[in-house]
N, C-alpha and C positions, 0 to 999 in steps of 0.2 A: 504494500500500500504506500500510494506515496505523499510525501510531505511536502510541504510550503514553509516559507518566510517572506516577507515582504518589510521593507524599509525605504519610508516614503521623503521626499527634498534633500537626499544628501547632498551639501555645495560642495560637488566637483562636478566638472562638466562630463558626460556621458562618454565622450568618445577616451576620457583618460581613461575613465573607468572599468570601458570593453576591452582594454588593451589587459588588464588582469584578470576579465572575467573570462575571457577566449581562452587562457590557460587550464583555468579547472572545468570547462565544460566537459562532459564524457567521461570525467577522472572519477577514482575512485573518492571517498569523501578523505579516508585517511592521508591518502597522497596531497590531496587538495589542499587539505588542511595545511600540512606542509608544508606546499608550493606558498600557500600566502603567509606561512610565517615569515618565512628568510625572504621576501620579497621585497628590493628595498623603496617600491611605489607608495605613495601616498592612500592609496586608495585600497590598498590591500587589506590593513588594520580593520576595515569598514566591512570587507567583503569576509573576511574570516570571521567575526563576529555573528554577521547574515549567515554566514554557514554553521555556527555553531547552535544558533536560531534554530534554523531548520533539523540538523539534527534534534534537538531536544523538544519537535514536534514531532516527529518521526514516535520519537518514545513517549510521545503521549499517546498516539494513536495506537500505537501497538506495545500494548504493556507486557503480555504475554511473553514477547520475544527477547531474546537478549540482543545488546548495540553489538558485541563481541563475535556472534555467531552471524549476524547479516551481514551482508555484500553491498554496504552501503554508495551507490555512483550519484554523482550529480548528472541529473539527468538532464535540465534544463536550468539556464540563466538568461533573465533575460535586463537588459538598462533600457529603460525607457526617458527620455526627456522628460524632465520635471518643468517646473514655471521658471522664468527669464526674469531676474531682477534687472533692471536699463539704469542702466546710470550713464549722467554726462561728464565726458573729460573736457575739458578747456583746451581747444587749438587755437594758434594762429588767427592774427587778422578777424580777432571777436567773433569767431565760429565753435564750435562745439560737436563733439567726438560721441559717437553713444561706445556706453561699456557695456556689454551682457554680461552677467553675471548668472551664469549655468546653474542649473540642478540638475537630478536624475532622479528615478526612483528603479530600486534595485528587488527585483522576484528570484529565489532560489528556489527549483522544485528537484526533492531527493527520492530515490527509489529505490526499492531490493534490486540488485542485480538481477536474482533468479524471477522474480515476476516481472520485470521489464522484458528479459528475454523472452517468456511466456508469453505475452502479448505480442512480440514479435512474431513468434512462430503464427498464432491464431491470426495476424493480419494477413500470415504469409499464403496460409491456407484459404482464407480468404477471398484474395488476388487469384488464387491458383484456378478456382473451380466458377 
């Protein structure tokens, strides 16, 4: 079964942010984890966090099971553009500069390995017939 985490207006701008999130996508969660410790990006801290989120949804939903025995993968990340704060810089010649000031908002969704793959197969069957 799989989990979610959501964490909404981080200020950094989305495209820093996919440059560490494209790392752990498909990874396992322990590798993942990891990768965004020793990562020396700004955005990393934020995203390891978001994943540690997520895992400890995982283990709400599934109490039954232990973290240690699951095949935990990040299945999907996604950064979406958040709201644009505008600010003006002062140019030249009594004109004015706009500053964007970026957000994002950042979605982790984590899965069993063995039921990700399961589902694969049942699409695959699917397609087949």
């Amino acid at each position: 079964m799989e989990a979610r985490a959501i964490l909404k207006d981080v200020p950094t701008s989305p495209r820093k942010m996919r440059l560490v999130a494209d790392m752990i996508r498909g990874q396992k969660v322990s590798k993942a984890l990891a990768l965004l410790k020793f990562q020396p990006r700004a955005s990393s801290p934020v995203l390891h966090k978001v994943l540690l989120s997520a895992v400890a949804n995982w283990q709400q939903l599934n109490e039954d099971a232990k973290l240690e025995d699951a095949d935990l993968i990040v299945k999907t990340v996604f950064i979406d553009g958040g709201r644009m704060l505008k600010r003006l810089r002062p140019a030249p010649q009594g004109r004015a500069h706009r500053i964007r000031k970026r957000s994002n908002h950042i979605t982790i969704v984590i899965d069993d390995a063995a039921a990700s793959a399961s589902e694969v197969d049942k699409e695959a069957v699917i397609t087949e017939s």
